[in-house]
ROBAGU-887392 format. One line per field, with one value per residue (C-alpha): x, y, z. Coordinates in steps of 0.5 Angstrom, whole numbers, padded with zeros to 4 digits. Layout:
N
px = [X  ...] .
py = [Y  ...] .
pz = [Z  ...] .
***
This chain:
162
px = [-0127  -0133  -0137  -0132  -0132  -0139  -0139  -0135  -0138  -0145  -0145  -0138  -0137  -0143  -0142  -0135  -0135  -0138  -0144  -0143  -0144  -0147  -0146  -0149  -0145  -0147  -0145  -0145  -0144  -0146  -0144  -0138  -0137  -0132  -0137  -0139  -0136  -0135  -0136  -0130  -0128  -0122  -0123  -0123  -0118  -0113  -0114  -0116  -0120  -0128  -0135  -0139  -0141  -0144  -0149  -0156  -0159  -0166  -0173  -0169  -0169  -0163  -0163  -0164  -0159  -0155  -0157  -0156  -0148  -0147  -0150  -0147  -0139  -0139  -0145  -0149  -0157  -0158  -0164  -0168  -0165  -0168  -0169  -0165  -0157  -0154  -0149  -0145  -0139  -0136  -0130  -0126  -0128  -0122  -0124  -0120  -0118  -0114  -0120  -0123  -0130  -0132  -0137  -0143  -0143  -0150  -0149  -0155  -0154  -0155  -0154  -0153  -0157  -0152  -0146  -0147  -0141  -0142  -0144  -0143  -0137  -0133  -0126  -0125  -0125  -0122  -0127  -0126  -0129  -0126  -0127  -0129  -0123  -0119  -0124  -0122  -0116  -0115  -0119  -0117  -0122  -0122  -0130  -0132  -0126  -0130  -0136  -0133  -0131  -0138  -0141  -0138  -0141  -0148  -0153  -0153  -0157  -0155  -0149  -0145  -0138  -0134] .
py = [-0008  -0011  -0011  -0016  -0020  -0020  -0023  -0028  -0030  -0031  -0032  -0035  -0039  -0044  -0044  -0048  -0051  -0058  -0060  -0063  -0071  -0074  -0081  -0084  -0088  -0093  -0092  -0099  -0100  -0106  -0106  -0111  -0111  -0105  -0100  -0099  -0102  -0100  -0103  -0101  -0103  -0102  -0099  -0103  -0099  -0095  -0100  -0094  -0096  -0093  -0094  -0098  -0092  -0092  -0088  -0087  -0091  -0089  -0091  -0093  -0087  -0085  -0090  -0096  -0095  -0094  -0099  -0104  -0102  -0105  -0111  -0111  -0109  -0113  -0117  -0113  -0114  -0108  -0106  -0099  -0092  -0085  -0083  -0077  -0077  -0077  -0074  -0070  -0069  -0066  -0070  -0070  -0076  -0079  -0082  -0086  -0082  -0078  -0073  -0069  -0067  -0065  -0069  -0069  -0075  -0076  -0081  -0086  -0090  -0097  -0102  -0108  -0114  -0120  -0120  -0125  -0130  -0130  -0122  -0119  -0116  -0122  -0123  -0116  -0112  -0113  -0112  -0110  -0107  -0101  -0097  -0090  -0087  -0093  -0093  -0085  -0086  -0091  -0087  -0081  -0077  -0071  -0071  -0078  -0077  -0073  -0076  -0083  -0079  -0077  -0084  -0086  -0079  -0078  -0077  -0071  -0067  -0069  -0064  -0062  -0063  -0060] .
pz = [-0029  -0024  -0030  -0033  -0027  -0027  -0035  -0033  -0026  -0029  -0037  -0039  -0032  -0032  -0040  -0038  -0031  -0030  -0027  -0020  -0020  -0015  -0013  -0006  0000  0005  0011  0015  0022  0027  0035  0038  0045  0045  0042  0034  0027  0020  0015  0010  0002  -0002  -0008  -0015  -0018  -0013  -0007  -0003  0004  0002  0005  -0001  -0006  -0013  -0017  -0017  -0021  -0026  -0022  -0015  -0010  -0007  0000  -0005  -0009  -0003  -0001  -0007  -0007  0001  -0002  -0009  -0005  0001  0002  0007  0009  0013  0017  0015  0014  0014  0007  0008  0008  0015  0012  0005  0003  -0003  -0006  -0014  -0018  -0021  -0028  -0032  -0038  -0032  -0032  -0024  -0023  -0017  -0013  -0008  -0003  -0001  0005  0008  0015  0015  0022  0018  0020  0016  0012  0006  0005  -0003  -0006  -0013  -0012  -0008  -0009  -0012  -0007  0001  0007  0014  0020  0024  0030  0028  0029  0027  0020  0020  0019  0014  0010  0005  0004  0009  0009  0009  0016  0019  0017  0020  0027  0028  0029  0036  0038  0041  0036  0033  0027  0019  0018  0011  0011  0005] .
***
């Protein structure tokens, strides 16, 4: 029987189960009197309270594309970022046609700078800023939730949430 599970683990699984995707998300935070504030978007399709995300683009690395999708989504000019994530998350992309694939968010924290009053995305999609236990809540994604918990907390080492 182990020899089985063997054959199946590690010849026929890989043949079958799809790939991870990979999407980037930026993380947009600026201070107010009362202390930290998200930035949160609804999504175009489900309306679904997110932080602006996309996919990675040829020829601009993941920091940028982040950056790209804060601008394109809500208008965002923010200041540098770490080239590395401050966080993951792994999520289900739900496409159109119904199909889940399993997805590796890669987060990049952004202190925004300026919040434009005309952006690509404008008129699509809802914005607003939220405390982060407020943002948490407002947020399906158990990951990104505690993602969101973390940035009111001292500054602590980039973690992987699953």
């Amino acid at each position: 029987m182990s020899l089985m599970k063997l054959a199946v683990d590690e010849f026929l699984r890989p043949l079958v189960q799809r790939p991870c995707l990979l999407q980037v998300a930026a993380l947009c935070v600026r201070g107010s009197e009362s202390g930290p504030e998200i930035l949160l978007v609804t999504s175009r399709g489900r309306g679904r309270w997110i932080i602006p995300k996309g996919w990675p683009e040829a020829g601009m690395d993941a920091v940028s594309a982040a950056r790209r999708e804060a601008w394109e989504e809500a208008g965002v000019t923010a200041g540098p970022a770490a080239s590395a994530p401050f966080a993951r998350y792994r999520t289900v992309k739900r496409r159109e046609s119904g199909l889940e694939e399993p997805c590796e968010m890669l987060v990049f924290r952004f202190d925004v700078t300026s919040v434009a009053s005309e952006f690509p995305e404008k008129g699509q999609r809802q914005i607003t800023w939220a405390s982060p236990a407020a943002a948490a809540e407002l947020v399906d994604e158990p990951g990104l939730r505690d993602i969101l918990r973390r940035v009111g907390a001292p500054a602590a080492a980039p973690s992987r949430a699953e």
